[in-house]
C-alpha positions in Angstrom: -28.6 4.6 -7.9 -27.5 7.3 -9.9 -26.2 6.9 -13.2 -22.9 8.8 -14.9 -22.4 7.8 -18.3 -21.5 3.9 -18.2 -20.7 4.3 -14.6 -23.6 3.1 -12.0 -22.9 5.0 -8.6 -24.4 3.7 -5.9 -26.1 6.0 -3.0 -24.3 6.2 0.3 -24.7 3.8 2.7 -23.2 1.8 5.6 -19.1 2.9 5.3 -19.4 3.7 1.5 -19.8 7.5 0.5 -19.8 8.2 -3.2 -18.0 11.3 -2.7 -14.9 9.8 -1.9 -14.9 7.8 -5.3 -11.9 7.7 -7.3 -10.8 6.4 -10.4 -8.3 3.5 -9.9 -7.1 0.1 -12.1 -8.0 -2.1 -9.0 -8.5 -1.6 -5.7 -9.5 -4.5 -2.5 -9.6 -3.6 0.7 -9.3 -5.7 3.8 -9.7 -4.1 7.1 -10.6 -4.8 11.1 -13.6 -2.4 11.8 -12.2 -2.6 15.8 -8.7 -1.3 14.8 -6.8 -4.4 16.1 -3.4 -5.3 14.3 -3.5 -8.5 13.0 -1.5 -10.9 10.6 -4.7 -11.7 8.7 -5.1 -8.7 7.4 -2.1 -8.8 5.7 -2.5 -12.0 4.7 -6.0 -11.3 3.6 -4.4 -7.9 1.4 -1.6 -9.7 -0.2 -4.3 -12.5 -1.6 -5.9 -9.0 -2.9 -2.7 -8.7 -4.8 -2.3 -11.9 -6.0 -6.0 -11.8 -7.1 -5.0 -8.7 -8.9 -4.6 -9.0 -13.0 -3.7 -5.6 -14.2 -0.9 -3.9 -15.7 1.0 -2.4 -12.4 0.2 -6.0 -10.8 2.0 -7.4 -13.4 4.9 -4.9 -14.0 3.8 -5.1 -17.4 4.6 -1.3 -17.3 8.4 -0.9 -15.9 9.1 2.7 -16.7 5.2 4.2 -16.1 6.1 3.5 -12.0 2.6 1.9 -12.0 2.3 -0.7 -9.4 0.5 -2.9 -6.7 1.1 -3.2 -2.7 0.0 -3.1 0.4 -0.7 0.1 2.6 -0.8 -0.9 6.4 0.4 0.2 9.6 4.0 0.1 11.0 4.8 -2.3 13.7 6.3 0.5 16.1 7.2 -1.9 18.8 9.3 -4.1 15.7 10.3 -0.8 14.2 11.8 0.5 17.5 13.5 -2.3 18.1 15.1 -2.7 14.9 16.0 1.2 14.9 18.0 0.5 18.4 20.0 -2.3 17.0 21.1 0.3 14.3 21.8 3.1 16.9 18.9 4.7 15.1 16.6 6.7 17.5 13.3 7.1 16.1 10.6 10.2 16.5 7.2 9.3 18.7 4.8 6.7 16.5 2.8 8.1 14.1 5.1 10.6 13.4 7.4 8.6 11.3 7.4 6.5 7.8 9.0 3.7 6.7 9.0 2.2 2.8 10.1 0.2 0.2 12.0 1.4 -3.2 12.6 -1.4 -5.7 15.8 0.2 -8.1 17.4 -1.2 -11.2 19.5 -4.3 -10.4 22.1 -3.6 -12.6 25.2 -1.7 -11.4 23.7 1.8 -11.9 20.9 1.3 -9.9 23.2 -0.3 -7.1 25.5 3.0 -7.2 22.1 5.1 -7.0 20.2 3.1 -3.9 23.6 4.1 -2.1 23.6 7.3 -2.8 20.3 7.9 -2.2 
């Protein structure tokens, strides 16, 4: 173990390279090794969040735009089929995003998410 400061930094090993260490408030990770979609791992992350006690976890912070969520993969199958109902035609998986954006409540921020 190497040593930087106050910080103990373990040697690499197993999935876990040092060199791709970076300085976050809180971090979990849950993850299927094979690859293979699965409700549990979302349900498994958004304990991580609940588990979580830090300012963006709290919103403790409104106007920093520090926060806590989830980073998975998009249901393309769901996606596609949503898109359709919309008369939205989508581009080939993986080559598309989808997210969420949480705006003031109050009438200005209504006005803005439409004209966004």
């Amino acid at each position: 173990m190497s040593y930087k400061g106050f910080d103990a930094i373990p040697e690499a090993q197993g999935l876990y390279d040092p060199r791709n260490e970076k300085d976050s408030c809180g971090v979990g990770m849950v993850a299927d090794l094979t690859g293979k979609p699965a409700r549990d791992i979302v349900d498994g992350a958004l304990q991580v969040l609940e588990n979580l006690d830090h300012r963006g976890a709290r919103g403790c912070e409104k106007d920093t735009g520090d926060g806590a969520g989830i980073l998975c993969g998009i249901p393309d199958r769901f996606m596609r089929r949503v898109a359709s109902e919309l008369s939205v035609e989508l581009p080939p998986p993986r080559e598309y995003a989808v997210g969420n954006v949480f705006l003031d409540q109050g009438e200005e921020g209504t006005k803005e998410g439409k004209r966004i």
